[in-house]
Steps between C-alpha positions, in 0.01 A plus 500: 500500500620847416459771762284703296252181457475472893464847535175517271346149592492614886413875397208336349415294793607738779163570651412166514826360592438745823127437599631146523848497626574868594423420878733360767186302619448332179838328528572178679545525842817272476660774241491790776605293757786458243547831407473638861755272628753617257408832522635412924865402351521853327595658884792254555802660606685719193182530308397848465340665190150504310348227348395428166136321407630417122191469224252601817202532298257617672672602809356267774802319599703830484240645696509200728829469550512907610234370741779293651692802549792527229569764279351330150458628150326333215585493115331370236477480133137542483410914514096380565621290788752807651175774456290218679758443777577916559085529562474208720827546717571845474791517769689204325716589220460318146615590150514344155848278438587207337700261669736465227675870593367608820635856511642433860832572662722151572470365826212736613238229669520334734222254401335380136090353469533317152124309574376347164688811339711279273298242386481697159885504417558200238844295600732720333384815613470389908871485588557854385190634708572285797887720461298829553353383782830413681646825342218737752573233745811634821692253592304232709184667379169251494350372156165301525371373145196318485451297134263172392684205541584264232721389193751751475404775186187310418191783341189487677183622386496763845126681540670829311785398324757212425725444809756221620566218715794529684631185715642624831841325440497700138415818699749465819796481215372793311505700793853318608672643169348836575664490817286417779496244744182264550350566870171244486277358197111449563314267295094424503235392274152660604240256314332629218834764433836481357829417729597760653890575638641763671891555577647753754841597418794757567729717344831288520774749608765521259879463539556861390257652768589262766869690477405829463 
């Protein structure tokens, strides 16, 4: 999938894609518990700095996660979801961004939300985005990616647009060779929905900044 052909199939769909997911409460209870309990490790010793909700949406986990007290942003590539998100949470920051270039300063956060946000990126074009993601990410900083779990770069008719299967040991290496270290992997399969995996991981420290 091209960007621009996500871009327009969820511009299409935006208003529906929030009356039925745009909500904190329409997610799975297991997910926040997920999300919340990573969103814990982000006040670990050495950690300081914003975090980033990358391809929020519609804002409700940035919004929840500045619930839980950090200092959150969201991005997106979808303006209708941004101008949705700005009404709805009006003292959480969001703006329009792809997640290819993210326009931020290296080693700014302190934390990256990547939930279902790169189930879009066909096999070649993951690695490099996964990159940008450690690139925002300080040393030690917190990535969380949620994905569907399955055969590694396999399309999927998805409710908007094609998206991939990702296995979790494909995943863990991808994020390996972009320089992070593997913290915990989650696996379940909700009857009647696709696999679902989640891995925690952080920002290995390289040699070079270890020294300095």
């Amino acid at each position: 999938m091209t960007e621009d052909e996500v871009l327009h199939a969820y511009a299409a769909r935006a208003a529906e894609y929030e009356s039925l997911l745009g909500s904190v409460e329409d997610m799975g209870e297991l997910d926040r518990r997920r999300i919340e309990r990573w969103a814990g490790g982000l006040e670990g010793p050495g950690l300081t700095g914003p975090v980033l909700d990358a391809g929020c949406g519609p804002g409700h986990w940035t919004h929840f996660l500045q619930g839980l007290g950090l200092d959150v942003s969201g991005v997106d590539l979808v303006p209708e979801f941004i101008r949705s998100a700005r009404v709805r949470f009006p003292n959480v920051p969001f703006r329009v961004a792809s997640l290819r270039a993210l326009d931020l300063p290296d080693g700014h956060h302190a934390g990256v939300l990547a939930w279902y946000s790169l189930i879009h990126f066909a096999p070649t074009e993951l690695p490099p985005a996964i990159m940008e993601l450690r690139r925002v990410l300080q040393p030690k900083g917190r990535l969380l990616v949620g994905f569907f779990e399955g055969d590694s770069g396999e399309p999927f008719d998805h409710a908007v647009t094609t998206a991939y299967y990702w296995s979790v040991d494909e995943m863990s290496a991808m994020l390996q060779d972009a320089g992070f270290e593997v913290l915990d992997v989650e696996s379940r399969q909700v009857p009647g929905r696709r696999p679902h995996a989640a891995i925690a991981a952080v920002a290995a420290v390289a040699r070079s900044e270890k020294t300095s």
